[in-house]
C-alpha positions as YAML, in Angstrom:
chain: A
units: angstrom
residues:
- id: 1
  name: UNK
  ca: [10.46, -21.72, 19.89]
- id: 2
  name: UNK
  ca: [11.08, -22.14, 16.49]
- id: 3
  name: UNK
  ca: [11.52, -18.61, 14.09]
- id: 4
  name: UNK
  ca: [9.63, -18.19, 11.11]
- id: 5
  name: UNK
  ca: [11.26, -16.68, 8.13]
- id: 6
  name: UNK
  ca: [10.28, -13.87, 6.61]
- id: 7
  name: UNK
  ca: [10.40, -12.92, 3.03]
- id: 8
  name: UNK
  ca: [10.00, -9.27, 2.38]
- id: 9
  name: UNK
  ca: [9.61, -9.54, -1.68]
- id: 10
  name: UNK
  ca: [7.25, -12.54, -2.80]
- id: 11
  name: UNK
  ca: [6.37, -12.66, -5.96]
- id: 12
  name: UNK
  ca: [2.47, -12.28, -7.03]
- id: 13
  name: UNK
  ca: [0.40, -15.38, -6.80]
- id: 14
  name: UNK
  ca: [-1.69, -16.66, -9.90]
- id: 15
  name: UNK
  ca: [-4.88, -15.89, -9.60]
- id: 16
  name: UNK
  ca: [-7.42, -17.66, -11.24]
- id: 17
  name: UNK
  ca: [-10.10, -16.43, -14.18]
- id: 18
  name: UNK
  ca: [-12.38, -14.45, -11.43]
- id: 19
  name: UNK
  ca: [-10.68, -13.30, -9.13]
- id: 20
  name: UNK
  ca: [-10.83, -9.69, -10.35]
- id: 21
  name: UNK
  ca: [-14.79, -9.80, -11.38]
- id: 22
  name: UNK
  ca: [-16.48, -8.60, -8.77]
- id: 23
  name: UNK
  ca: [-19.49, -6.23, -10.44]
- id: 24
  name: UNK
  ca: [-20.07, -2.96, -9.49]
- id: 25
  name: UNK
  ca: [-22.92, -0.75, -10.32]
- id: 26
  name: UNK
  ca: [-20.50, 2.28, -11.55]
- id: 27
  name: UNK
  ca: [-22.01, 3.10, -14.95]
- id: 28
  name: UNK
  ca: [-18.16, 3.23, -16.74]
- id: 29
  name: UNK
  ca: [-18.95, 3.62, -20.31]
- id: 30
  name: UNK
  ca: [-21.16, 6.65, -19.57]
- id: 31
  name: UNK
  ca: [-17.92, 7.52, -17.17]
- id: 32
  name: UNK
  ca: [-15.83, 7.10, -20.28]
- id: 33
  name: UNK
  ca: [-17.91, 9.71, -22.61]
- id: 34
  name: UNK
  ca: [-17.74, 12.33, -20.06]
- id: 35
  name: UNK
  ca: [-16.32, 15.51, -21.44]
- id: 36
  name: UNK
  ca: [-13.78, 16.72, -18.42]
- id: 37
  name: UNK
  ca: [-15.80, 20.18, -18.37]
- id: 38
  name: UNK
  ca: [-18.72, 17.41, -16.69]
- id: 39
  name: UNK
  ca: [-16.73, 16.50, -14.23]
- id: 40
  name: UNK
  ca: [-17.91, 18.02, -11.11]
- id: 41
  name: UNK
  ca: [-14.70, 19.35, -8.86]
- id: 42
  name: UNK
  ca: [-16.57, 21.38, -6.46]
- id: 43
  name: UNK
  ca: [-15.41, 19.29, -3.45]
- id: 44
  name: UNK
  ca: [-11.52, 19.29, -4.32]
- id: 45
  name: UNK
  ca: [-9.53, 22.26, -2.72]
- id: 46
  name: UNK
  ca: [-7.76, 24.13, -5.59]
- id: 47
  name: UNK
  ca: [-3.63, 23.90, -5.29]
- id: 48
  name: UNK
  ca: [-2.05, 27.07, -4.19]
- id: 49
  name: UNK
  ca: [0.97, 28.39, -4.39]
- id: 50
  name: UNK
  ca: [1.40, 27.52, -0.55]
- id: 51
  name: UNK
  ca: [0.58, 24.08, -1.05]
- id: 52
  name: UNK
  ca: [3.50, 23.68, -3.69]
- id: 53
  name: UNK
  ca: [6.19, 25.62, -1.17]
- id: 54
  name: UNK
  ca: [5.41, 23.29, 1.25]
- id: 55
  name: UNK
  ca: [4.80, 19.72, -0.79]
- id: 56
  name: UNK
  ca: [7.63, 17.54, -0.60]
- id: 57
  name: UNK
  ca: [8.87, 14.72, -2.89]
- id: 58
  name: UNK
  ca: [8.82, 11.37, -1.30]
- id: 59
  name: UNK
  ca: [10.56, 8.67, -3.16]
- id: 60
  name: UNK
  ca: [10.40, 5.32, -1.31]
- id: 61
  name: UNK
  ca: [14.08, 3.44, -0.82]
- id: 62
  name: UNK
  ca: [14.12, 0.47, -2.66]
- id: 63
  name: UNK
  ca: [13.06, -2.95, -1.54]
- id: 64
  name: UNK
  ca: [15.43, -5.46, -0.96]
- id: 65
  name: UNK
  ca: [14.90, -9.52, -0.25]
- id: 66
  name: UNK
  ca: [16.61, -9.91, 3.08]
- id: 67
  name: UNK
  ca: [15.67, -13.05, 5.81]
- id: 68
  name: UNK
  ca: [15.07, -12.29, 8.80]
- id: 69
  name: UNK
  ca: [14.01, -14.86, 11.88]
- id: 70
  name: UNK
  ca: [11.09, -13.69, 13.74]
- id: 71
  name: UNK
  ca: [9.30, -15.81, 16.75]
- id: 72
  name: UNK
  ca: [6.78, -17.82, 15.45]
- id: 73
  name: UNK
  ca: [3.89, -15.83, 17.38]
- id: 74
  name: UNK
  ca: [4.48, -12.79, 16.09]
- id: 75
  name: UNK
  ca: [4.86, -14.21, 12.54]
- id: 76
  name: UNK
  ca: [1.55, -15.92, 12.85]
- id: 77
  name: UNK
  ca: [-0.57, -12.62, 14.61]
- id: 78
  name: UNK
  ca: [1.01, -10.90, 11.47]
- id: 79
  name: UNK
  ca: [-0.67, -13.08, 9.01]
- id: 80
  name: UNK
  ca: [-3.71, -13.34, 10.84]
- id: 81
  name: UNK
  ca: [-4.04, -9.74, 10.77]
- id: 82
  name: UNK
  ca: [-3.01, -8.80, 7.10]
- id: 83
  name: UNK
  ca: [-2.76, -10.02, 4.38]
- id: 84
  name: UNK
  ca: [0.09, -8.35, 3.58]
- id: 85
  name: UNK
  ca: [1.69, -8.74, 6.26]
- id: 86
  name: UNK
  ca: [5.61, -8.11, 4.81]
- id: 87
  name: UNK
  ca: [4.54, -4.59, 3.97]
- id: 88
  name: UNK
  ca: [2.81, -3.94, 7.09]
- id: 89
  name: UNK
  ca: [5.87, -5.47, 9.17]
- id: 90
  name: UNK
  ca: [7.93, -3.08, 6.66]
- id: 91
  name: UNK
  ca: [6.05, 0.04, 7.66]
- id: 92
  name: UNK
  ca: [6.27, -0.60, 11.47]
- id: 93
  name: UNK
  ca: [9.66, -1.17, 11.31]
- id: 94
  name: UNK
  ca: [9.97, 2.47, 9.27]
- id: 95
  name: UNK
  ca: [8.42, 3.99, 11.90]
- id: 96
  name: UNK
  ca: [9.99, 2.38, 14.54]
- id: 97
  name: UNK
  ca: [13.41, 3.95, 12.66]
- id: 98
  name: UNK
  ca: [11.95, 7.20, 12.34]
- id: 99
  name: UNK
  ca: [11.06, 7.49, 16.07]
- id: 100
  name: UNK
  ca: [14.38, 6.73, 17.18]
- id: 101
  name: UNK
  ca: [16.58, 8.29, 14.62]
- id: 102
  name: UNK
  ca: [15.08, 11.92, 15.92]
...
């Protein structure tokens, strides 16, 4: 079987004139000229003093652009699952880590 190569950094793809026009029915300029006292926060949980002691600052490492050969199956159900398939490759391989560095 022949392995597929993976890049993990790809660079962003043009996209043409509409791609990013879908319509919504969000009224944004009466959004805009809301005061933030009209804002109704009712449903968000105010942030304690507990919630700070126990928050946690989580930088992500860095990317790098590395090759690596995977088997041309599991390339292929990764881009007929998602889209984004690097990233999603990336985060299973994070967790895979995680698991087995404990």
């Amino acid at each position: 079987m022949m392995p597929f190569v993976l890049f993990l950094l790809e660079r962003q793809r043009n996209m043409s004139g509409n791609a990013m026009s879908k319509h919504t029915r969000t009224d944004w300029e009466r959004l805009a000229q809301q005061t933030d006292e009209e804002i109704d926060t009712s449903d968000i949980s105010p942030l304690t003093e507990a919630f700070f002691a126990r928050a946690k600052l989580l930088i992500p490492p860095a990317m790098i652009g590395r090759i690596i050969e995977l088997d041309a199956d599991i390339m292929q159900w990764f881009k007929n699952h998602d889209k984004d398939y690097p990233r999603s490759i990336n985060r299973i391989l994070r967790l895979y880590m995680e698991t087995h560095n404990k």
